[in-house]
Steps between C-alpha positions, in 0.01 A plus 500: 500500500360351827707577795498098631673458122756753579579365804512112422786634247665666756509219764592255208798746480569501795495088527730479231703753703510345822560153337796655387621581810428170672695311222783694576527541832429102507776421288736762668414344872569162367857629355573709793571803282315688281429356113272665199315210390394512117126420685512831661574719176247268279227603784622839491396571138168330522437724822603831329291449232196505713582769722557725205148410368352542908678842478380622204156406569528683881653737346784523737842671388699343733458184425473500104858706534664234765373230256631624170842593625539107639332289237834582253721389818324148495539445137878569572531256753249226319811555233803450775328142553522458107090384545387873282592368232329162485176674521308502178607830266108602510493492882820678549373769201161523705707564816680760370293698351210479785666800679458680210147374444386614870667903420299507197221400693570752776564758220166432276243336726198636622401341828922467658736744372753727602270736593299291713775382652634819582174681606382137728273682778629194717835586534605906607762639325730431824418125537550453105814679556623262808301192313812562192766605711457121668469336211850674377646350815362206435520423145855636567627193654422304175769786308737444728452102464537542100801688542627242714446220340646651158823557647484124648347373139307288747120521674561647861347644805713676655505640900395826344207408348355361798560801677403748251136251457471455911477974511293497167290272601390638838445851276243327290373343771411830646404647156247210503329503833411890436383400128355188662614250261474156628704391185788672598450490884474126457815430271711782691417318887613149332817610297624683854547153657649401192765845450578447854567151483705546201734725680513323801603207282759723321621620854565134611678437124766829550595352890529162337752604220649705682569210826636261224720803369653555893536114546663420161755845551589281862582211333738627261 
C-alpha cells in the first residue's frame, strides 16, 4: 500500500486521539476536576481501530500490541456509560470480533504478518524491544483505569492514570523520534500537555478536598 495511505490512517488516528484528549481536558478545566466524558471513550474506539490497521500495515509490534490490549478497556467503559449497548448488535459483533480478524490476518497474510513484523529491518531488535516495553507502560495506565473503575462501577480517571500516561508517554515519544514516526511523535507531544494538565488539575482537586476537609473538622 502507498506510504501517503498509511500515513493519512495514522494521522486520522491520531486526530481522533488528540480530539479525545481536548474533550476531556475541556470538560475537566471547566469542572475544575477531572471527568471521563462518554466523548472521550466513543473517540477512543474509533482511534484504536485505525491505529491497529496503521500498525499492521507498518508493521510495528509495539503499536499493534499497545492497541489490542486497550481497545477491550474502551468497550468496558462505552458499557459503564450504559451507551455499548445501544449500538446496533451487528456493529458491536463487528467490533468484537475485529481483533480477532487483524491476528488472523497477522497469522495468514502474505504482505504483514508476524513474521514481518518481527523481522522489520526498520526497527533493531533493541528499539523493538524499548518500542514494547513503552507501550506496556503506556497501555498500562488504561489496566489500571479498568480496574478502577470496576471497583467504583463507574467511568473514572483516576490520579494514577495520568501519571502512569504522563512516563509512558515520554517512552514512546522517544521510541518514536529514533523510529521517526511523525504519527506517534505528533500524538505523544500533544497528549503531554494534556497528561500534565490532567494532573495538575488533579493536584489542585486533592488540596481542594482536602482544605474543605480542615475547615469543616474547625467548625465542628
Amino acid at each position: 500500500m502507498n506510504q501517503n495511505v498509511i500515513f493519512a490512517i495514522g494521522f486520522l488516528a491520531q486526530i481522533l486521539f488528540s480530539a479525545r484528549q481536548l474533550t476531556q481536558w475541556i470538560s475537566s478545566e471547566k469542572a475544575g476536576k477531572i471527568l471521563s466524558p462518554l466523548l472521550f471513550w466513543q473517540l477512543s474506539i474509533f482511534a484504536s481501530f485505525l491505529l491497529i490497521v496503521y500498525g499492521i500495515l507498518r508493521n510495528d509490534l509495539a503499536i499493534i500490541m499497545g492497541q489490542v490490549i486497550t481497545y477491550g478497556v474502551y468497550i468496558r467503559n462505552l458499557y459503564y456509560f450504559g451507551f455499548w449497548n445501544k449500538i446496533p448488535r451487528l456493529v458491536r459483533i463487528l467490533a468484537y470480533t475485529f481483533p480477532v480478524l487483524a491476528a488472523t490476518i497477522l497469522l495468514m497474510g502474505q504482505t504483514h504478518n508476524f513474521q514481518t513484523v518481527l523481522t522489520n529491518s526498520d526497527i533493531s531488535r533493541t528499539l523493538m524491544v524499548w518500542g514494547v516495553i513503552g507501550q506496556v507502560v503506556f497501555t498500562f495506565r488504561f489496566v489500571y483505569q479498568w480496574y478502577y473503575s470496576e471497583k467504583r462501577k463507574q467511568s473514572i480517571l483516576p490520579m494514577g492514570f495520568w501519571l502512569i500516561s504522563l512516563t509512558g508517554s515520554l517512552m514512546v515519544l522517544s521510541y518514536a523520534i529514533v523510529r521517526r514516526d511523525p504519527v506517534l511523535f505528533t500524538g505523544q507531544v500533544f497528549g503531554l500537555v494534556v497528561y500534565s494538565r490532567n494532573i495538575i488539575i488533579g493536584l489542585r482537586q486533592k488540596n481542594s478536598i482536602q482544605d474543605e476537609d480542615h475547615a469543616s473538622k474547625q467548625h465542628r
